[in-house]
PDB file of N, CA, C and O in Angstrom:
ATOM      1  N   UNK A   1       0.722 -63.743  43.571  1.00  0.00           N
ATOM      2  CA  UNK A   1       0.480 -62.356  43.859  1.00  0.00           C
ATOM      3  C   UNK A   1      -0.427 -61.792  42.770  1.00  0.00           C
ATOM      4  O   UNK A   1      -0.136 -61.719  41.576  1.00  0.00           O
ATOM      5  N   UNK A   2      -1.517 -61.422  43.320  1.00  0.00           N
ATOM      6  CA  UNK A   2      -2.639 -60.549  42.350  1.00  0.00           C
ATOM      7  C   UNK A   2      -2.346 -59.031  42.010  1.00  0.00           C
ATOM      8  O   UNK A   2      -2.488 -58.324  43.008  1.00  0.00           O
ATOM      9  N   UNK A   3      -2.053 -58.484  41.105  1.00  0.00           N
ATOM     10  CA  UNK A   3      -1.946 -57.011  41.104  1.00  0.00           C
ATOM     11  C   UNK A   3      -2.662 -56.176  40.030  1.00  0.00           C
ATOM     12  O   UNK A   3      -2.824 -56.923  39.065  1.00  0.00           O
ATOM     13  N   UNK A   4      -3.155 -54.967  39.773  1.00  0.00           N
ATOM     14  CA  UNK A   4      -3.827 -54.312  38.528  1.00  0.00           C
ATOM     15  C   UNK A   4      -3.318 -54.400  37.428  1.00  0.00           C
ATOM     16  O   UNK A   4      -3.756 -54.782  36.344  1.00  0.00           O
ATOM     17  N   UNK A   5      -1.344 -53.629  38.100  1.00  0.00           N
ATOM     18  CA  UNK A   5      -1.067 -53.269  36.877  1.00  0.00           C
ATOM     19  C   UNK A   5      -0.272 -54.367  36.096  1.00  0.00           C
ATOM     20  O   UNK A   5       0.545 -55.189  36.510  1.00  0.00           O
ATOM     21  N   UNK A   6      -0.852 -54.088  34.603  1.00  0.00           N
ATOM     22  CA  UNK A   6      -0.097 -55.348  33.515  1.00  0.00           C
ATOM     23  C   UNK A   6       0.976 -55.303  32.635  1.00  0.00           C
ATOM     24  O   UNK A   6       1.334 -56.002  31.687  1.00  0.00           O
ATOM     25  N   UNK A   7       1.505 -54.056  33.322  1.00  0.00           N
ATOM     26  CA  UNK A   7       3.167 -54.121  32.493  1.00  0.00           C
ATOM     27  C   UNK A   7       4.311 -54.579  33.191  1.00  0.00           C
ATOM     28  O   UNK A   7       4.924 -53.791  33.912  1.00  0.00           O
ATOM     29  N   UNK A   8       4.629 -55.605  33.083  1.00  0.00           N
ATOM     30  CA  UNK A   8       5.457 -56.233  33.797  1.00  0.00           C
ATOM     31  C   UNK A   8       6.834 -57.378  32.943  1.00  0.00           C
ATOM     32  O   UNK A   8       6.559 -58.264  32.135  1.00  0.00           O
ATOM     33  N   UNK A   9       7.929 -57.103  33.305  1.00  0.00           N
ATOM     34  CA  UNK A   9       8.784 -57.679  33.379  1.00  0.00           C
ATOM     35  C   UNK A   9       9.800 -58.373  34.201  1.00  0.00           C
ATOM     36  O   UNK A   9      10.262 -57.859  35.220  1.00  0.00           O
ATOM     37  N   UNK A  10      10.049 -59.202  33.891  1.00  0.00           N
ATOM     38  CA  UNK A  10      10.987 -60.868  34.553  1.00  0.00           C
ATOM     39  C   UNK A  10      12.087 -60.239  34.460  1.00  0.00           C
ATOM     40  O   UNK A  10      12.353 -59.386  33.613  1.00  0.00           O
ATOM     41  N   UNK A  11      12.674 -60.568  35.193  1.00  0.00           N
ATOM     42  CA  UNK A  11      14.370 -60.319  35.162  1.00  0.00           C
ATOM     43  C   UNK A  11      14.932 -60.772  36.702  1.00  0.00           C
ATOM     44  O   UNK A  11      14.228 -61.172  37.630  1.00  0.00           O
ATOM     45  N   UNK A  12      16.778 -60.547  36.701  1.00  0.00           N
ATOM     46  CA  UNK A  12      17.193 -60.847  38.113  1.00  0.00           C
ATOM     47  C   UNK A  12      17.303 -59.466  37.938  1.00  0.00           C
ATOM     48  O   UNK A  12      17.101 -58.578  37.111  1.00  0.00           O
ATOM     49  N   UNK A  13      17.836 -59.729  39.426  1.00  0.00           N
ATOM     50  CA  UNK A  13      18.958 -58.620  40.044  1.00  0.00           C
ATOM     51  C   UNK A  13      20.083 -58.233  40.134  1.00  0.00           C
ATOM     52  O   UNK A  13      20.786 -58.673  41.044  1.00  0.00           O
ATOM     53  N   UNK A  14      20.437 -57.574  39.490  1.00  0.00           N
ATOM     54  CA  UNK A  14      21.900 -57.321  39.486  1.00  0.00           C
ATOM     55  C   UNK A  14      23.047 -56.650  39.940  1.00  0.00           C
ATOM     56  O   UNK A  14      24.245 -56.761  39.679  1.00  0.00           O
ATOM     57  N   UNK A  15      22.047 -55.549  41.069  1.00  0.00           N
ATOM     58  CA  UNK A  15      22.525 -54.557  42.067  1.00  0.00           C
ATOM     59  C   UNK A  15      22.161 -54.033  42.865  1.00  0.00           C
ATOM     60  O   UNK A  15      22.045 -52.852  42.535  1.00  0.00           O
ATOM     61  N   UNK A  16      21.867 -54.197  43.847  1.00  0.00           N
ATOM     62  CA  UNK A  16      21.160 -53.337  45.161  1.00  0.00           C
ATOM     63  C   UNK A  16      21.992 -52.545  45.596  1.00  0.00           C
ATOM     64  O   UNK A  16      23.190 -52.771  45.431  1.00  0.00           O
ATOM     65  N   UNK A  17      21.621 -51.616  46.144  1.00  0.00           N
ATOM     66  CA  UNK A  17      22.484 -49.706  46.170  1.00  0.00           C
ATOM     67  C   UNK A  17      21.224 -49.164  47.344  1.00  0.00           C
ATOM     68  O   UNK A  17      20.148 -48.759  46.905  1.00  0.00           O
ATOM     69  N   UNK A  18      21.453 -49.203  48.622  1.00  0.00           N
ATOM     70  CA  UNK A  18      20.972 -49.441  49.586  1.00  0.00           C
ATOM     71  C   UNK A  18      21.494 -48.067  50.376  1.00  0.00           C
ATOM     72  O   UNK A  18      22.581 -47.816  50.897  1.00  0.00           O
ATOM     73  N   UNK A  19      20.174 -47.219  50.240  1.00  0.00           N
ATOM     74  CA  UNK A  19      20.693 -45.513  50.818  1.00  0.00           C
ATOM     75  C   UNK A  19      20.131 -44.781  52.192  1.00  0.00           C
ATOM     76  O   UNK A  19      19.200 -45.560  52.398  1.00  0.00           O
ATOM     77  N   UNK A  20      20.095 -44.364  52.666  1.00  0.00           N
ATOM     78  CA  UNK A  20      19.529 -43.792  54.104  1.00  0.00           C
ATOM     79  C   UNK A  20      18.175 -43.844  53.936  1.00  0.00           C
ATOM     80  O   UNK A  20      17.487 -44.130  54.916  1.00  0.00           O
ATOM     81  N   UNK A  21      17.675 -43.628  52.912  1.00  0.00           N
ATOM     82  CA  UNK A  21      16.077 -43.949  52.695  1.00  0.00           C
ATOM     83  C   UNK A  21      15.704 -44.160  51.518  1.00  0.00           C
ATOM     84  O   UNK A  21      14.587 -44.620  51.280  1.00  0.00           O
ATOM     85  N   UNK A  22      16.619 -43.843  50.532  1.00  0.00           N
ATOM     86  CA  UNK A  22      15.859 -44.928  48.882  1.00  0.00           C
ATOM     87  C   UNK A  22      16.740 -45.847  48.916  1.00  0.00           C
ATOM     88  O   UNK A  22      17.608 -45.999  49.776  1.00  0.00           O
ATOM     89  N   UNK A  23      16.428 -46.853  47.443  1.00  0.00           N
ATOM     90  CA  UNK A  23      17.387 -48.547  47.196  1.00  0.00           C
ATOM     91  C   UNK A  23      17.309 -48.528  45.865  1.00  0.00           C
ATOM     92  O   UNK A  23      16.274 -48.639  45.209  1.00  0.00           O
ATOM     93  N   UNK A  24      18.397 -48.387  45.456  1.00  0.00           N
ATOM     94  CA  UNK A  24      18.343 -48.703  43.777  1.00  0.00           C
ATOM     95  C   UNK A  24      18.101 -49.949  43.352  1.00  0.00           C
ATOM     96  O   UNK A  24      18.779 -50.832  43.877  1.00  0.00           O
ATOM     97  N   UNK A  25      17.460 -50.200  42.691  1.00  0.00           N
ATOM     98  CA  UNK A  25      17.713 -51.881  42.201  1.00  0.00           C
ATOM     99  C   UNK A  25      17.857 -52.456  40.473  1.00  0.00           C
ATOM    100  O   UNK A  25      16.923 -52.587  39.682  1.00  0.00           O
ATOM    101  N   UNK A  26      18.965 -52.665  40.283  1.00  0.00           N
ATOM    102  CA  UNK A  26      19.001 -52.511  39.137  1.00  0.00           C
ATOM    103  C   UNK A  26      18.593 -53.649  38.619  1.00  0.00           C
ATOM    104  O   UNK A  26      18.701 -54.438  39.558  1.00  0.00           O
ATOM    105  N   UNK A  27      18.052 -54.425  37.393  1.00  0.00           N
ATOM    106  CA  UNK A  27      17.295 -55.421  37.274  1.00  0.00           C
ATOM    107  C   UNK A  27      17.760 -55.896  35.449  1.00  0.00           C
ATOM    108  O   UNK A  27      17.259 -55.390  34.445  1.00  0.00           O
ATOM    109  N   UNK A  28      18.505 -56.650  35.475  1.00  0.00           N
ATOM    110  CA  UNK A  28      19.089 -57.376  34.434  1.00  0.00           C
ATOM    111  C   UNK A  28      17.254 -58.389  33.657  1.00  0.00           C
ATOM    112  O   UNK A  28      16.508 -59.250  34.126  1.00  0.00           O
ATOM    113  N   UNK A  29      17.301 -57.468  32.112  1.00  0.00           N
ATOM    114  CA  UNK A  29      16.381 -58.287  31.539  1.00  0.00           C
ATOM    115  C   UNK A  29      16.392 -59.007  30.456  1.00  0.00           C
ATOM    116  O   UNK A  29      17.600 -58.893  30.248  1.00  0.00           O
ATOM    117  N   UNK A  30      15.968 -59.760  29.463  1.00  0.00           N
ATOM    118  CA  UNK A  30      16.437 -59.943  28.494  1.00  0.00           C
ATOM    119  C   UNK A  30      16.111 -58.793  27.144  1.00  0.00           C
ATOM    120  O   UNK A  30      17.079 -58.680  26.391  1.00  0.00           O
ATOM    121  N   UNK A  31      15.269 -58.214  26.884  1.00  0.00           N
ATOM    122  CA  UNK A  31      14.682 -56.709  26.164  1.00  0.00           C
ATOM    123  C   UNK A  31      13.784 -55.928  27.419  1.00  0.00           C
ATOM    124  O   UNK A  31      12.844 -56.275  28.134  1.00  0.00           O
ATOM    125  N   UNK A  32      14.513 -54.827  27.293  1.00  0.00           N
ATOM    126  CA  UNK A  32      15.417 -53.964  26.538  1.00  0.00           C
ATOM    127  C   UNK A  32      16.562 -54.397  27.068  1.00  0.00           C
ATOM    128  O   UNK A  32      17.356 -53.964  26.233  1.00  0.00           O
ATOM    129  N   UNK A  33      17.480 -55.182  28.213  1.00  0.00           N
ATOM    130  CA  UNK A  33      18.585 -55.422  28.781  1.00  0.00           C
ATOM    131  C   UNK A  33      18.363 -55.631  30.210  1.00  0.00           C
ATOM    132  O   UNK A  33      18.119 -56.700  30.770  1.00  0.00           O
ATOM    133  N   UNK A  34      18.518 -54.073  30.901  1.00  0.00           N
ATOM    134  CA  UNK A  34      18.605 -54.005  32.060  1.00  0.00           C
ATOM    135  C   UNK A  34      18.286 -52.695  32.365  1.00  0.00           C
ATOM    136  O   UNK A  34      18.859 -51.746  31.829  1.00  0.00           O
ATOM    137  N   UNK A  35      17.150 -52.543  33.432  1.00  0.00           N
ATOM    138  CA  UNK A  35      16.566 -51.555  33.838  1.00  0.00           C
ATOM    139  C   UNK A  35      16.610 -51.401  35.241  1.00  0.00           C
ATOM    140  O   UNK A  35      16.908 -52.330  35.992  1.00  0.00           O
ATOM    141  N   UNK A  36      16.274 -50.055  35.693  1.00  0.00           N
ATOM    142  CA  UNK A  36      16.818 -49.738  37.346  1.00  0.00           C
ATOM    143  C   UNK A  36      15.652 -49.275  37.729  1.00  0.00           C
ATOM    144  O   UNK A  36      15.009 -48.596  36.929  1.00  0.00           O
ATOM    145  N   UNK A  37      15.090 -49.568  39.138  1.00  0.00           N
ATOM    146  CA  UNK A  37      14.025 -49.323  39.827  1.00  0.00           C
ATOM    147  C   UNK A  37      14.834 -48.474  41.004  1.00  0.00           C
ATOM    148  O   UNK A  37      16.024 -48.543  41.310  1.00  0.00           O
ATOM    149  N   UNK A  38      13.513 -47.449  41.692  1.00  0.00           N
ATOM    150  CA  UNK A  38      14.405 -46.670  42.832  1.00  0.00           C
ATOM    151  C   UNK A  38      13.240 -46.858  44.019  1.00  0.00           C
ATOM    152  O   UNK A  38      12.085 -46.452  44.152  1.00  0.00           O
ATOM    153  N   UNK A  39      13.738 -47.312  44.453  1.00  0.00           N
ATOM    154  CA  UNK A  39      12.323 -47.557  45.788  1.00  0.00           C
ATOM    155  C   UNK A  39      13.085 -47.438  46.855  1.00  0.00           C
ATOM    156  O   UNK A  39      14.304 -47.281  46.786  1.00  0.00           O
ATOM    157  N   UNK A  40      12.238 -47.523  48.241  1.00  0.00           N
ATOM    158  CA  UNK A  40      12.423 -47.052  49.407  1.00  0.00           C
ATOM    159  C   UNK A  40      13.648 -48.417  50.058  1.00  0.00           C
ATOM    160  O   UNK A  40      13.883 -49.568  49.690  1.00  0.00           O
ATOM    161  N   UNK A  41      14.076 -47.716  50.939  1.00  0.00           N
ATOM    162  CA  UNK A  41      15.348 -48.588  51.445  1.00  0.00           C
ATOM    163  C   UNK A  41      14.419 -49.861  52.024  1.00  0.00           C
ATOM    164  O   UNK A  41      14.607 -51.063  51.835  1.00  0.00           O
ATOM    165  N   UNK A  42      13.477 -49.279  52.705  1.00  0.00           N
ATOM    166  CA  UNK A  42      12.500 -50.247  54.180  1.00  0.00           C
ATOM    167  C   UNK A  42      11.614 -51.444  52.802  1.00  0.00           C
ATOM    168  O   UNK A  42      11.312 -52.603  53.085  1.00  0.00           O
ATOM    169  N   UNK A  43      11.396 -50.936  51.659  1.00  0.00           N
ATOM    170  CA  UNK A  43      10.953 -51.595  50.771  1.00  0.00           C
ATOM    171  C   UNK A  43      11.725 -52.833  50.191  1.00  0.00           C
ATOM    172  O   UNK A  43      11.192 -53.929  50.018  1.00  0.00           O
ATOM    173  N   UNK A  44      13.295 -52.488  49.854  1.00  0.00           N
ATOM    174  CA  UNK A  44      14.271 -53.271  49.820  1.00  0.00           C
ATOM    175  C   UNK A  44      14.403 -54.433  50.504  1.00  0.00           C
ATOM    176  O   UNK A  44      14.395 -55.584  50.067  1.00  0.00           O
ATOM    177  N   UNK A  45      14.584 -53.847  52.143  1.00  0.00           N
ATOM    178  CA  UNK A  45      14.630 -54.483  53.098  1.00  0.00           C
ATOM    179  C   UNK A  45      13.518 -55.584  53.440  1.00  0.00           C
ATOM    180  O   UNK A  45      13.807 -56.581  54.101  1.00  0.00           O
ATOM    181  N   UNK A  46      12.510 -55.396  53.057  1.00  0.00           N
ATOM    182  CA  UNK A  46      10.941 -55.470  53.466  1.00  0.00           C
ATOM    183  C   UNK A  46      11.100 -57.020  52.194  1.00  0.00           C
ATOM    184  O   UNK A  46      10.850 -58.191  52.480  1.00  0.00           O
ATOM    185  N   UNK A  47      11.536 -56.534  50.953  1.00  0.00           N
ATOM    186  CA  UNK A  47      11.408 -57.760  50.274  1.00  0.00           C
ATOM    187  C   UNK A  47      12.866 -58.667  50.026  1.00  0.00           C
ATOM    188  O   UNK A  47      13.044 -59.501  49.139  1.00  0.00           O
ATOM    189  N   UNK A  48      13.650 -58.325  50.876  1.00  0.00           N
ATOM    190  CA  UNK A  48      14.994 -59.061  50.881  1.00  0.00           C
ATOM    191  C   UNK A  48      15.545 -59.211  49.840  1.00  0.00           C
ATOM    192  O   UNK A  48      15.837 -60.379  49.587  1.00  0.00           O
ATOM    193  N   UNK A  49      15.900 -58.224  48.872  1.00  0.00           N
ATOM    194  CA  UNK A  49      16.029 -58.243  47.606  1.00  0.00           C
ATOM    195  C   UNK A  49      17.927 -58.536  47.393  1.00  0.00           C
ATOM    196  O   UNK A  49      18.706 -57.873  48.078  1.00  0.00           O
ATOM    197  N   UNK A  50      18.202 -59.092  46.855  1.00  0.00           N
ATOM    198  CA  UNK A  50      19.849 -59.897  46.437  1.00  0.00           C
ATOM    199  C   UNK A  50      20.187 -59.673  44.849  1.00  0.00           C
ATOM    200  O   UNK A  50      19.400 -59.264  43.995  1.00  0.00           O
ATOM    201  N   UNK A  51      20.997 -59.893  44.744  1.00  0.00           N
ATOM    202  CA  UNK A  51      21.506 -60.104  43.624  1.00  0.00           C
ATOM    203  C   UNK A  51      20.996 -61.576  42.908  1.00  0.00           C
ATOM    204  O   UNK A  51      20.615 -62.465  43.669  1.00  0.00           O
ATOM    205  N   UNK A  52      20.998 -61.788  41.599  1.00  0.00           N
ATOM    206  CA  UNK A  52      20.752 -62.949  41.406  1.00  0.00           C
ATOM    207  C   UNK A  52      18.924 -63.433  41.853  1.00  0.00           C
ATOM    208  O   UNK A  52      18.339 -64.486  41.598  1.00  0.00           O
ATOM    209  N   UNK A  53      18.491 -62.365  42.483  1.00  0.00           N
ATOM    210  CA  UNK A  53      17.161 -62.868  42.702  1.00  0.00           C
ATOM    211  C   UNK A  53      16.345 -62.740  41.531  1.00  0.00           C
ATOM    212  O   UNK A  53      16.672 -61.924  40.670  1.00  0.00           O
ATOM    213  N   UNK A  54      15.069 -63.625  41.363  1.00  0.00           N
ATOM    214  CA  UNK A  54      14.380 -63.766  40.204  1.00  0.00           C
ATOM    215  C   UNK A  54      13.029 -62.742  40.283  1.00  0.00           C
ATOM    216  O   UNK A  54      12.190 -63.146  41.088  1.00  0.00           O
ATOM    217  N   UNK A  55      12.733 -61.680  39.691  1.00  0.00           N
ATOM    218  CA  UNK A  55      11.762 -60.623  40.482  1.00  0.00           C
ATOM    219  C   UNK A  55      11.382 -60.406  39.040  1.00  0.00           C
ATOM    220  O   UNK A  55      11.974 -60.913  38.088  1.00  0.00           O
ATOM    221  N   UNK A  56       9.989 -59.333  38.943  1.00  0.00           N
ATOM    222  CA  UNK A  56       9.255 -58.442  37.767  1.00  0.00           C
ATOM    223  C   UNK A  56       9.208 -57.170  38.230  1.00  0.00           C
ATOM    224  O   UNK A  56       8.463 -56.682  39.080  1.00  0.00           O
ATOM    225  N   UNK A  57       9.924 -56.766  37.701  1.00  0.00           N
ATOM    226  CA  UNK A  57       9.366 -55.184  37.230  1.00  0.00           C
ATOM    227  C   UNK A  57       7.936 -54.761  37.171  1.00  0.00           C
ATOM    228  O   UNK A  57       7.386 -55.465  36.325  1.00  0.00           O
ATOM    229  N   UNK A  58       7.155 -53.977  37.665  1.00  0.00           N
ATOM    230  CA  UNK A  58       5.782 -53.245  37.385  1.00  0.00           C
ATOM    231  C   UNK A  58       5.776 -52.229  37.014  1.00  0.00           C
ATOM    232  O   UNK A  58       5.338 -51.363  37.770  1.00  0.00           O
ATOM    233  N   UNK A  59       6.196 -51.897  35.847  1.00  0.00           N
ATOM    234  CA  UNK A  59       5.547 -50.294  35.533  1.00  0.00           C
ATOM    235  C   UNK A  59       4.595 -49.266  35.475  1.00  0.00           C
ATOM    236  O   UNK A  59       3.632 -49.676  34.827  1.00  0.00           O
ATOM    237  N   UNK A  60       4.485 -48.501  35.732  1.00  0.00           N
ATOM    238  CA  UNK A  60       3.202 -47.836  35.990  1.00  0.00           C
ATOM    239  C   UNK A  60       3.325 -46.319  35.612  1.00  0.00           C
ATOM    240  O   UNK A  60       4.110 -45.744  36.366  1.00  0.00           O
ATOM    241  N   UNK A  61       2.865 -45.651  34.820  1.00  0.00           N
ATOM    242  CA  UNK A  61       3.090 -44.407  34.545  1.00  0.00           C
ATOM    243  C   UNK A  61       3.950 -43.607  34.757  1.00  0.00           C
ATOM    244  O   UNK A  61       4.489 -42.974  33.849  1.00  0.00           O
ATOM    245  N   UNK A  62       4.301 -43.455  36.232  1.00  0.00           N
ATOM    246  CA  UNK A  62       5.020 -42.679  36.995  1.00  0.00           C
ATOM    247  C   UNK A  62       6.250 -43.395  37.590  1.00  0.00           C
ATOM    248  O   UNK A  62       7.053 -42.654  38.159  1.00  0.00           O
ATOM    249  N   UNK A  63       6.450 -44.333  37.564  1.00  0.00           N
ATOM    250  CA  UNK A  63       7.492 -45.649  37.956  1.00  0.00           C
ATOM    251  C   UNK A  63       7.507 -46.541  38.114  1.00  0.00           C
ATOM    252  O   UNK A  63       6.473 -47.202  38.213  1.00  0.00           O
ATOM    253  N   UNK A  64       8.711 -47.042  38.223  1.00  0.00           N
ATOM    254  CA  UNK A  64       8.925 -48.669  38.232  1.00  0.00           C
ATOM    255  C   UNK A  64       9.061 -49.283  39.348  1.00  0.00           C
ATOM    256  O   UNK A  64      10.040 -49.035  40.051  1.00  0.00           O
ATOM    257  N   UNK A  65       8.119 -50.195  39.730  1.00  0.00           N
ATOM    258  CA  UNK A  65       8.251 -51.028  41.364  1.00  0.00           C
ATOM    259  C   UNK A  65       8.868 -52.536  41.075  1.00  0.00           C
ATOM    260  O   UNK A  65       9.018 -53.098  39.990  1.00  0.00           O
ATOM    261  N   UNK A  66       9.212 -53.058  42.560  1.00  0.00           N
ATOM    262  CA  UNK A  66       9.627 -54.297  42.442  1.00  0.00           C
ATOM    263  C   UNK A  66       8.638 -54.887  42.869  1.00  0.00           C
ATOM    264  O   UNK A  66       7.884 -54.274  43.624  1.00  0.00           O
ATOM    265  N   UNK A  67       8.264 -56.693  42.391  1.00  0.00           N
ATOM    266  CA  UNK A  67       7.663 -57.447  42.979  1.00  0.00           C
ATOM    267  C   UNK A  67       8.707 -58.675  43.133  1.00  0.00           C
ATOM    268  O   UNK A  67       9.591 -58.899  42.306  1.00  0.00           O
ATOM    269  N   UNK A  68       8.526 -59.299  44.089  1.00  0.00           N
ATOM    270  CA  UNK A  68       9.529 -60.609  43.973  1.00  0.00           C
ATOM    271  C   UNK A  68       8.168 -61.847  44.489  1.00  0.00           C
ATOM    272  O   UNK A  68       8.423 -63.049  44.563  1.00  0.00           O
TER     273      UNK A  68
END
């Protein structure tokens, strides 16, 4: 996967929280620990996101996305 932005972190998953239209995803790292992303439910869904899955974080000014 090619993308712009270059702040990115490795981590699993450690909680999906799956809402009428956002998805929390909380994301176990090794520094700073564990950080939480809030994206769209259909986004969740869209990338089949689990627990235990191996994904990066993208940060970007304004928030944090998932890539898996």
């Amino acid at each position: 996967m090619e993308i712009s932005a270059r702040n990115g972190i490795k981590g699993n998953i450690a909680d999906v929280k799956l809402g009428e239209v956002m998805a929390s995803i909380k994301i176990e790292v090794t520094e700073p620990g564990v950080i939480t992303a809030v994206i769209t439910r259909e986004s969740a869904e869209e990338l089949d996101l689990k627990e235990g899955d191996e994904v990066k974080a993208i940060i970007k000014s304004t928030e944090i996305m998932v890539a898996k």
